[in-house]
C-alpha positions as CSV (number, residue, x, y, z in Angstrom):
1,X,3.3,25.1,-2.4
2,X,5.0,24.3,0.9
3,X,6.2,20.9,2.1
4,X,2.8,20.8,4.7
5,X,0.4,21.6,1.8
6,X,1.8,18.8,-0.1
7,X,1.4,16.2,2.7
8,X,-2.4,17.0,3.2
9,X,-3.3,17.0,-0.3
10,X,-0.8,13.6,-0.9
11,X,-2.8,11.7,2.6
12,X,-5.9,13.1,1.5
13,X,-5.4,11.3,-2.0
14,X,-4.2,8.0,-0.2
15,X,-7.5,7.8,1.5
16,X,-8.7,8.4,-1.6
17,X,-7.5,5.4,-3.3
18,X,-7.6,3.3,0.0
19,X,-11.2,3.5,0.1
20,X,-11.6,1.5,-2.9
21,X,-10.8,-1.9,-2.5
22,X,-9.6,-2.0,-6.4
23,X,-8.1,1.3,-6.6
24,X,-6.1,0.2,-3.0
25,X,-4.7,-3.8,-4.5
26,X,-3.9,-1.4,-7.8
27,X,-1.5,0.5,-5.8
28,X,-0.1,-2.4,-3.6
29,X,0.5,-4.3,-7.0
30,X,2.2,-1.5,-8.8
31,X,4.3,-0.3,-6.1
32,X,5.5,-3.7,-4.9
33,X,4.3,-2.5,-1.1
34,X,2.3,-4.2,1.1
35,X,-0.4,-3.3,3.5
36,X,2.2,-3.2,6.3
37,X,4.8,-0.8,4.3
38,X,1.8,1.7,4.1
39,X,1.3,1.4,8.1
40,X,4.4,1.7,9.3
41,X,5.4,5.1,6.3
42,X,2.5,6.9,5.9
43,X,3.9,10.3,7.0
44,X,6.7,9.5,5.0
45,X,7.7,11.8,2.1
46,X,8.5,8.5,-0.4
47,X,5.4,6.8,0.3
48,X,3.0,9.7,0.0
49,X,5.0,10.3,-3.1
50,X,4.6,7.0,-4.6
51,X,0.8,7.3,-3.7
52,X,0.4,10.5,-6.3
53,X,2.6,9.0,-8.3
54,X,0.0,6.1,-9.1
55,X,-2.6,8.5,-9.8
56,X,-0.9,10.3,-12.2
57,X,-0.7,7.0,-14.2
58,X,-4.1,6.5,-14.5
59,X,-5.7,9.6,-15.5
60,X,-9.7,9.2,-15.0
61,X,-8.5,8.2,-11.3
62,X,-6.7,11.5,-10.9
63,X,-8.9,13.8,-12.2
64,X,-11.9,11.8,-10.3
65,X,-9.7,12.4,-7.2
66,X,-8.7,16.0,-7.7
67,X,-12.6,16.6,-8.0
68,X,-13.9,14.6,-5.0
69,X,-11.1,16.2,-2.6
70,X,-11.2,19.6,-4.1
71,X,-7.9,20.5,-5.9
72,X,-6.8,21.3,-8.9
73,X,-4.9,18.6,-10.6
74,X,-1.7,20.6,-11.1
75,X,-1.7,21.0,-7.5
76,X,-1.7,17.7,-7.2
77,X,1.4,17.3,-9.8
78,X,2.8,20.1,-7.6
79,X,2.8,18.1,-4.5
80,X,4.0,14.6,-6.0
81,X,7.1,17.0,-7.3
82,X,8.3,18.7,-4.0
83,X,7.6,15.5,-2.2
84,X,9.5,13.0,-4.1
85,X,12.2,15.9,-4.6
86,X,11.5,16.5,-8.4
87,X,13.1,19.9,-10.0
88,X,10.1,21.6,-12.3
């Protein structure tokens, strides 16, 4: 997986999550960010990150993502790994 391929599937699972209103104050509580944070990082690396880092934690949510954007969820894993910097 390349750095690119890791951003699309990371924004593609932050609109994911955005576009429930739950599943969006659930990541704002748990990450301590605010609505503005998201604005003003979300091409960056950290934040895209942090977003498949919180699905991750909650399983159904991931594997309900991975299947309404297409991937598989080790993909997913993939990307949260290469873009927070994590050594497999």
């Amino acid at each position: 997986m390349d750095n690119q391929s890791a951003q699309s599937i990371a924004l593609q699972a932050l609109v994911w999550v955005l576009a429930d209103n739950d599943r969006a104050q659930r990541l704002l509580a748990i990450t301590g960010l605010t609505a503005d944070d998201m604005r003003a990082s979300v091409s960056e690396p950290w934040l895209l990150g942090a977003a498949l880092s919180y699905l991750e934690g909650y399983e159904p949510d991931l594997i309900k993502c991975c299947h309404e954007i297409a991937i598989k969820p080790e993909d997913m894993v993939a990307a949260r790994r290469l873009l927070t910097g994590e050594e497999y």
